[in-house]
C-alpha positions, -999 to +999 in steps of 0.1 A: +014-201+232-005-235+227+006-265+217-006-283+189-007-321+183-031-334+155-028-374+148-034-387+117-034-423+101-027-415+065-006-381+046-040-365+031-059-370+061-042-338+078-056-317+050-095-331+048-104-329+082-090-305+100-062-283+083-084-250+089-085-255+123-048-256+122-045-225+098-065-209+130-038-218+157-011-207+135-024-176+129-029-170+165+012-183+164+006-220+183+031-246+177+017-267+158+029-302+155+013-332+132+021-371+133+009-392+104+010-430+111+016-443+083+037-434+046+018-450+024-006-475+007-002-507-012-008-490-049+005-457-041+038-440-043+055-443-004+077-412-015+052-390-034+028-392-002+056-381+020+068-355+000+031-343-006+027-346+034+060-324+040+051-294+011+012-289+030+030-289+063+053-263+051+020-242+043+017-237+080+053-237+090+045-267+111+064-296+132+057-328+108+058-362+122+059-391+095+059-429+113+058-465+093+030-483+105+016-504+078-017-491+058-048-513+063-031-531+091-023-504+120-034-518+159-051-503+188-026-522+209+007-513+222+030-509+188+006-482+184+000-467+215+038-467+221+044-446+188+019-420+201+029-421+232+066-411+219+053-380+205+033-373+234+068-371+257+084-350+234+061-322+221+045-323+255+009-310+238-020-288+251-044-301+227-045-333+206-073-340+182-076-379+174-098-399+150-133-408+154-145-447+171-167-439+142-157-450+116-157-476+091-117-476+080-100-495+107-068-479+109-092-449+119-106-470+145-079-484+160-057-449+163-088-437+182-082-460+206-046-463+207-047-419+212-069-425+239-047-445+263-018-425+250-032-393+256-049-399+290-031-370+306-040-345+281-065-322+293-082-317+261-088-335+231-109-331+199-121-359+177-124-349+140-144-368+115-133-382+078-150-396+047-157-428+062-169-416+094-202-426+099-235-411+110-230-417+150-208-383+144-224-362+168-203-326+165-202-301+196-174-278+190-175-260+161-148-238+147-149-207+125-122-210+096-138-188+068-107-169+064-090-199+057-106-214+031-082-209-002-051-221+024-068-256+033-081-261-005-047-254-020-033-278+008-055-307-006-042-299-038-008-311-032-018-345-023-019-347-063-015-386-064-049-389-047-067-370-075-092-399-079-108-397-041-139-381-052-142-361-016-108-344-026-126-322-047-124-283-041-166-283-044-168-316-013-143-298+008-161-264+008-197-283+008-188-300+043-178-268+058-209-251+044-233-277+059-217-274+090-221-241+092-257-252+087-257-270+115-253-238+136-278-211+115-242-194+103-250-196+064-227-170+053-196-189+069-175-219+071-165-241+096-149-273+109-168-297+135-152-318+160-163-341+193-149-321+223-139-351+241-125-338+269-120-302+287-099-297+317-093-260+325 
């Protein structure tokens, strides 16, 4: 048994970019463990995002993490790193998968950074993308979760106070995974990209 630890600035994040990866290690029963940074933003709901957070986690029968770093304003420095870090003692993890240095929200940005130094005795670590990653994405691990696709668009579902975010929609979710299953002339599947970052067997 693996163990699982995906980090995550906001609650919805989880869900977008790399929930059907997760639906793959729990299948294959992994502990799986997620740590969202922060509760909330400045016009939302704090509770309704952590309540939405905890009812998708429970869709996986997962370890979920919620911290109170502040939205729009989270470092790469040491409050940060020493919030991962915390998590990193205690589930001990396998595999993390961070945030993209891609990528035009800065709360993104910095928890790339911050996971980096925290994580530096992990021996392997995926970087997922999000909506405002930008083109410097450059995927190399791709992973098959075409059995999992009604789990990971009823998960975004739940995260009902976000219904506005246009890329929340069931027909962008399954359009990413479509295209990159394009990427790898696999056209009648679905799949989730990440950045293998680094591999120590």
């Amino acid at each position: 048994m693996k163990k699982i630890l995906a980090i995550w600035p906001h609650p919805d994040d989880i869900e977008l970019w790399c929930f059907w990866t997760m639906c793959r290690y729990a299948s294959e029963w992994d502990d799986i463990n997620f740590l969202v940074l922060t509760k909330w933003e400045w016009w939302s709901n704090w509770l309704d995002r952590t309540n939405e957070a905890k009812e998708s986690a429970s869709l996986l029968k997962c370890n979920l993490f919620i911290e109170n770093l502040k939205d729009k304003y989270v470092s790469e420095w040491v409050e940060t790193i020493s919030v991962i870090e915390k998590y990193i003692n205690k589930i001990k993890p396998d595999i993390v998968f961070i945030p993209s240095r891609y990528d035009t929200h800065q709360d993104h940005r910095a928890i790339h950074y911050a996971s980096l130094v925290a994580t530096r005795l992990i021996n392997e670590i995926y970087i997922y993308q999000s909506p405002s990653t930008n083109t410097d994405f450059k995927p190399n691990y791709y992973v098959d979760i075409t059995d999992f696709i009604e789990t990971k668009l009823k998960a975004v579902k739940i995260h009902s106070s976000q219904w506005w975010k246009v890329y929340m929609a069931d027909r962008a979710v399954k359009w990413l995974a479509e295209y990159r299953a394009f990427d790898i002339f696999r056209n009648d599947k679905f799949f989730e990209a990440f950045e293998l970052f680094r591999s120590i067997k």
